[in-house]
C-alpha positions in Angstrom: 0.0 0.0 0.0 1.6 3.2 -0.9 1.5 5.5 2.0 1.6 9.1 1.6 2.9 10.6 4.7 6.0 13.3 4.0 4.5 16.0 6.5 4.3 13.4 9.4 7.4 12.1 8.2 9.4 15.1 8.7 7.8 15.9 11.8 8.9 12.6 13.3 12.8 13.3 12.2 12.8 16.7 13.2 12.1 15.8 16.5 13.4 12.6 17.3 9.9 11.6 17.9 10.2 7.5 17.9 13.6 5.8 19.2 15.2 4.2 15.9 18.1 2.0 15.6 21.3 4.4 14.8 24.9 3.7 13.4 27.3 3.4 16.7 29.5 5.8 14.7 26.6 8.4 14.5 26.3 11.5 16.8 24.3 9.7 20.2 21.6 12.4 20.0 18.9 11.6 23.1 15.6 10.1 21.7 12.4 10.2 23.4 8.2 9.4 23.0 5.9 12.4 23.1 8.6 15.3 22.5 6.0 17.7 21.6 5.5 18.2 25.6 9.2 20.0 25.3 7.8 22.5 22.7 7.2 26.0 24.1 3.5 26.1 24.0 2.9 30.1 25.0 4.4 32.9 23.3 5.7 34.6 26.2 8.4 31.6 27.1 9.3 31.4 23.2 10.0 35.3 22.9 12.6 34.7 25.9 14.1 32.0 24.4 12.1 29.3 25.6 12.7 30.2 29.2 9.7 29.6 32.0 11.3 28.3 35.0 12.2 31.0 36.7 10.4 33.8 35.1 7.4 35.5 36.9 3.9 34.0 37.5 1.3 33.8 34.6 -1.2 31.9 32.9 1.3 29.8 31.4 3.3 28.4 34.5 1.9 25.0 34.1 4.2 23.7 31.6 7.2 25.3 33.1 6.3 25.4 36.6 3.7 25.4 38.5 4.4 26.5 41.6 4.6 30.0 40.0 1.0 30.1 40.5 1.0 30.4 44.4 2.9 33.7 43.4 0.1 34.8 40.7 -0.9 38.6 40.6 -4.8 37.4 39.5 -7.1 34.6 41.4 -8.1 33.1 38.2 -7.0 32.9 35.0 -7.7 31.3 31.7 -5.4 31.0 28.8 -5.5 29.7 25.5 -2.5 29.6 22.6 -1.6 28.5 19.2 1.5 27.3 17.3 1.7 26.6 13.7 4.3 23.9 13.0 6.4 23.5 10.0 4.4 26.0 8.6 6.4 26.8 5.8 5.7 23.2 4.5 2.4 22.4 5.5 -0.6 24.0 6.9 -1.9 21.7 9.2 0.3 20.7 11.9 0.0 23.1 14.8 0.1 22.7 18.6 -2.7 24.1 21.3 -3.3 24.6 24.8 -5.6 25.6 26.7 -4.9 26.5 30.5 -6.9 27.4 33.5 -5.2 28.4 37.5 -7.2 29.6 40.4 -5.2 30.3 43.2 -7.4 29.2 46.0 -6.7 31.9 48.3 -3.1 33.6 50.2 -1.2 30.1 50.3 -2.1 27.8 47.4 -3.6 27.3 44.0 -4.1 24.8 41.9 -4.1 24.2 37.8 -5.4 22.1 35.1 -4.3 22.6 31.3 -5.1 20.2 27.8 -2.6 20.5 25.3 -3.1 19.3 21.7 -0.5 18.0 18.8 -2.4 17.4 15.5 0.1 16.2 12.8 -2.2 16.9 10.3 -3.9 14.7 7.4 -2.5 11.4 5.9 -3.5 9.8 2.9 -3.2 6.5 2.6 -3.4 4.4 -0.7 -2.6 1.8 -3.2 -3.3 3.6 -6.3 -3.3 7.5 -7.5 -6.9 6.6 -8.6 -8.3 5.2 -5.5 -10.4 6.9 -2.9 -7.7 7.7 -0.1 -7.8 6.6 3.6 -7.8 9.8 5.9 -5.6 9.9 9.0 -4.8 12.0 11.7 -2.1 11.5 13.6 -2.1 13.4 17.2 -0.8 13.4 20.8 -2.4 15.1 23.7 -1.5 15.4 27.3 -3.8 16.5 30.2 -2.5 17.3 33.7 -3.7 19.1 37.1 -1.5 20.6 39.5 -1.2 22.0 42.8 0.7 24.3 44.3 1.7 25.3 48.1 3.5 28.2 49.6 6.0 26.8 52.6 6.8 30.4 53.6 6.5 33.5 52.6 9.0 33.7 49.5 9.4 30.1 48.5 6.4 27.8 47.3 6.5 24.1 45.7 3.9 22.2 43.5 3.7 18.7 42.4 1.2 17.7 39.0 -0.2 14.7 37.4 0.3 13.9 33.3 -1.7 11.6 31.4 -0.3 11.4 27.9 -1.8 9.7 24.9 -0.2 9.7 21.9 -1.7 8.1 18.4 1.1 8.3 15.5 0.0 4.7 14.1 -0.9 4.6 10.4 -4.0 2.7 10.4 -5.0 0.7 7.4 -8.0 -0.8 5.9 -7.3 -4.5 7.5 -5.1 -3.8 10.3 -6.0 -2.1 14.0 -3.5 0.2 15.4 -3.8 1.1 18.9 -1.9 4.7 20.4 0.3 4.9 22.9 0.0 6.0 26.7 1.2 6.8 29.9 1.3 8.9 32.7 3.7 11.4 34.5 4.2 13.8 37.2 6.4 16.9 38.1 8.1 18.3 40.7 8.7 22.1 40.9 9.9 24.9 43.3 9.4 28.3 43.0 11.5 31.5 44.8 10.4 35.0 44.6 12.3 37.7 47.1 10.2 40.8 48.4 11.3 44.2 46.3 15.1 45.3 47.3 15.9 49.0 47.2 19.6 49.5 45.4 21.4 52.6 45.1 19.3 53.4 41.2 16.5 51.1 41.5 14.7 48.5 42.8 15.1 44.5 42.3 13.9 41.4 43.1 15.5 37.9 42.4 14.0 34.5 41.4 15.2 31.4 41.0 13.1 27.8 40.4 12.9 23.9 39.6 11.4 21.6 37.6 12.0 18.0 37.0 9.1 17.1 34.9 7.7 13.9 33.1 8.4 11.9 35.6 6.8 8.1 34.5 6.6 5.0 33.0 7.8 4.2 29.3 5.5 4.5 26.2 5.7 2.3 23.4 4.5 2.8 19.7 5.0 -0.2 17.8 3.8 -4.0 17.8 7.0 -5.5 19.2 6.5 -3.6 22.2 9.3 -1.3 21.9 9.4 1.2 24.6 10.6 4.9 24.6 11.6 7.0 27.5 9.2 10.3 28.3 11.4 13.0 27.9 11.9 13.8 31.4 13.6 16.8 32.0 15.7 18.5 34.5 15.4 22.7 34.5 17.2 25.3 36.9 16.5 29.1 36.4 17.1 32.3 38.2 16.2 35.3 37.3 16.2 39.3 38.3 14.1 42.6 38.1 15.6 45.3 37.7 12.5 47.8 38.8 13.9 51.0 37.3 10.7 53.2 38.3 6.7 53.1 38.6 6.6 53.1 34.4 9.6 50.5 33.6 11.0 47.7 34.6 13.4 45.2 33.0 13.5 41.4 34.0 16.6 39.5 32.9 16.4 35.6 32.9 18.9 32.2 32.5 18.0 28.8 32.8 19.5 25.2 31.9 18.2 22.2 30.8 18.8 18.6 31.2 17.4 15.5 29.8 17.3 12.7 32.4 17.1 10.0 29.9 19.9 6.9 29.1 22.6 8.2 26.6 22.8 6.0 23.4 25.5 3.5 23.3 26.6 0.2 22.0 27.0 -1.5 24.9 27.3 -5.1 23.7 29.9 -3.5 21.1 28.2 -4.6 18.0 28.9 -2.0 16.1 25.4 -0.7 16.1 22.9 1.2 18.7 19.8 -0.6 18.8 17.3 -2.4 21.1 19.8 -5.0 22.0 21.9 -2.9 24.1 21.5 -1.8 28.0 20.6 1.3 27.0 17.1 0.6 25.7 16.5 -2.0 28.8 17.4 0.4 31.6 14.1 1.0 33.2 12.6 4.8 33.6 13.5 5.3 37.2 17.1 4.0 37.1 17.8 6.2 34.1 16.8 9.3 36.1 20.0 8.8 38.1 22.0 7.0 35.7 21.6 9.9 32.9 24.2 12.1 34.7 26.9 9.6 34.5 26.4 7.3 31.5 27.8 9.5 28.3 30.5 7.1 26.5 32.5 9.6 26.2 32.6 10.6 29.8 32.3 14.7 31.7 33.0 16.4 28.7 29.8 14.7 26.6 27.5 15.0 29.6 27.9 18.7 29.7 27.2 18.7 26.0 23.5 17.5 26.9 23.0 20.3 29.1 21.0 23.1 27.2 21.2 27.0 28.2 19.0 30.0 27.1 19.2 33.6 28.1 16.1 36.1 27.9 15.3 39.4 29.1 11.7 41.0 28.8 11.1 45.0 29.1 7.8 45.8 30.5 6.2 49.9 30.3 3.7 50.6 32.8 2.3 47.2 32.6 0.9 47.6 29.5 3.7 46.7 26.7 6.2 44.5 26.8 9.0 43.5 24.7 10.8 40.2 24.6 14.3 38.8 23.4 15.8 35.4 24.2 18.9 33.1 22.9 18.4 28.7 23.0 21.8 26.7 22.8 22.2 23.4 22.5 25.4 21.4 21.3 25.8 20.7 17.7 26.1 17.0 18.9 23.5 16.5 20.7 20.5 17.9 18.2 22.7 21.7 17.6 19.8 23.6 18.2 20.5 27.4 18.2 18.1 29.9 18.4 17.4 33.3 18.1 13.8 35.0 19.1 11.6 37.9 19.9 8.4 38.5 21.3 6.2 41.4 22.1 3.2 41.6 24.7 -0.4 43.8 25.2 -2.2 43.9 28.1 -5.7 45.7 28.2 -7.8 45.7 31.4 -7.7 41.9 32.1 -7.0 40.6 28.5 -3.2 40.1 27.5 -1.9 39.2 24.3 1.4 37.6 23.4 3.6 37.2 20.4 6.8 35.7 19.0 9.1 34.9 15.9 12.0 32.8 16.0 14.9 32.8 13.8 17.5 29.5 14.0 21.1 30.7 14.4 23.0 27.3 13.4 23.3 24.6 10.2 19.7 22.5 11.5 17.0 24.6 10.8 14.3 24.4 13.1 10.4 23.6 12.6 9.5 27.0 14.3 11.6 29.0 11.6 9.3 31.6 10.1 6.4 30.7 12.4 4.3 33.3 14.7 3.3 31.9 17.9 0.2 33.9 19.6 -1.5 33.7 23.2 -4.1 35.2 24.9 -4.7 35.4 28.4 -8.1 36.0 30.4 -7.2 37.5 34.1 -10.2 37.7 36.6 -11.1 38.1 40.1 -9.6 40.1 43.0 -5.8 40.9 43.0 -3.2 39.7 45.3 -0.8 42.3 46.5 2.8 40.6 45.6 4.9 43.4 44.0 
């Protein structure tokens, strides 16, 4: 059966999205089910250079952390954004969410948000001539969170993840069942009171997140399994509070994946399921991750990723964004350049960004505007 697929092939090789057998020679690039959850969903993160952990509470904190939202300025909030992928190539392959926190009252609050991954339509047939068989490949997570101030300035939160993910071709006489599995996070969030300096006013952040936290998922009818793409992120970050009208936050943050490193283990010349690297179970490859790179220190610094971003804010109304992404050109050499611009009107903000890739491997999100918009309602809390 001829199967027409290019757009969901690309989007599977641009992202590493299934764990395939690889030449032992070839660059050990980490592999992982469901890497859409990695993606910068909200425009504000992507116009600071996909940086969340550390920056200050919004509607957004879920996927970067979520015990921001014991820190949130608004009790509730709801918001919703949209990202066209590889939208130079195709049209139909985009990623949604839709996010809602309410912050229960001076201590706690707790979150729920639905992301979506459509990788558009798929035609399947034997002939030019014949009616084609429609599919539409997707993967979706859902999770709730909760989050709890311990004192004053420091607050931690803990969610739940179920992830679904349904990238088998189905045909005429054969079933095809999607994948699935569940996760959790676990976050921490620091926020100082406002310091007077000598010019200005600042205030210092810093936060946690090891996220995706589970069990395996597996895609294909042999029962091979694929790590979640549990990840390790450490931010800090400072305002500089210039006066009532501006105020300048600057931001850095690095990420790790805590997933196996590819290697030949048996020696056979070849990385595939045969080798200790594919068997190691989730949990031991949490701890074994920072010590397992054939190649010893030097490669497991090479997994860890780093972004810087800044955001400019005038009288709470505009905002402009600028962030850099790095990542080793041997371990996926994604480099990154983007910008980002934000309105806020009464209790309705809107949000922005443009990438522009800085190294040899272009990326998806080259040439692609990312939007969010942001519902803030109910009383405020006084935390700046």
């Amino acid at each position: 059966m001829k199967k027409i697929f290019l757009p969901f092939l690309i989007v599977l090789l641009s992202y590493n999205a299934v764990g395939q057998e690889q030449d032992a020679t070839a660059q050990r690039v980490i592999t992982t089910g469901v890497p859409f959850v990695l993606i910068a969903a909200d425009a504000r993160s992507a116009g600071m250079g996909d940086i969340g952990v550390a920056t200050s509470s919004d509607a957004f904190s879920q996927q970067w952390n979520p015990a921001k939202y014991a820190f949130a300025v608004s009790k509730q909030g709801v918001g919703v954004t949209y990202t066209p992928y590889l939208s130079q190539l195709v049209n139909d392959i985009f990623l949604g969410n839709l996010t809602y926190y309410n912050r229960i009252n001076e201590r706690s609050a707790v979150a729920a948000s639905f992301r979506y991954f459509s990788l558009g339509d798929i035609e399947l047939r034997d002939t030019a001539e014949q009616e084609p068989l429609l599919q539409s490949p997707n993967e979706l997570t859902f999770d709730v969170s909760y989050a709890l101030r311990l004192s004053e300035r420091f607050s931690m939160a803990v969610a739940g993840r179920y992830l679904r993910s349904d990238l088998k071709l189905q045909t005429s006489n054969a079933d095809a069942n999607a994948g699935s599995s569940f996760a959790v996070d676990v976050a921490g969030y620091y926020q100082s009171e406002e310091i007077p300096y000598n010019d200005f006013d600042g205030r210092w952040r810093g936060g946690f997140n090891i996220s995706n936290i589970g069990p395996k998922i597996s895609y294909d009818e042999t029962g091979q399994e694929n790590n979640l793409p549990t990840n390790l992120g450490l931010g800090g970050g400072f305002d500089f509070i210039l006066d009532e009208y501006n105020k300048i936050g600057v931001n850095a943050e690095v990420n790790k994946l805590l997933v196996p490193t590819p290697s030949d283990s048996n020696n056979d010349g070849v990385i595939d399921r045969e080798d200790d690297y594919y068997n190691e179970s989730f949990f031991n490859g949490i701890f074994s991750s920072f010590g397992d790179a054939p190649d010893g220190f030097s490669e497991e610094l090479k997994e860890f990723t780093w972004a810087l971003g800044a955001e400019y804010w005038y009288q709470d109304v505009f905002a402009f964004r600028l962030g850099y992404f790095n990542e080793s050109e041997d371990k996926g050499f994604r480099k990154f350049l983007s910008l980002g611009a934000g309105f806020k009107y009464t209790a309705i903000n809107i949000d922005i960004s443009y990438l522009f890739s800085t190294s040899k491997v272009r990326s998806p999100l080259e040439g692609t505007l990312r939007f969010g918009l942001t519902f803030n309602f109910g009383d405020e809390y006084d935390e700046y």
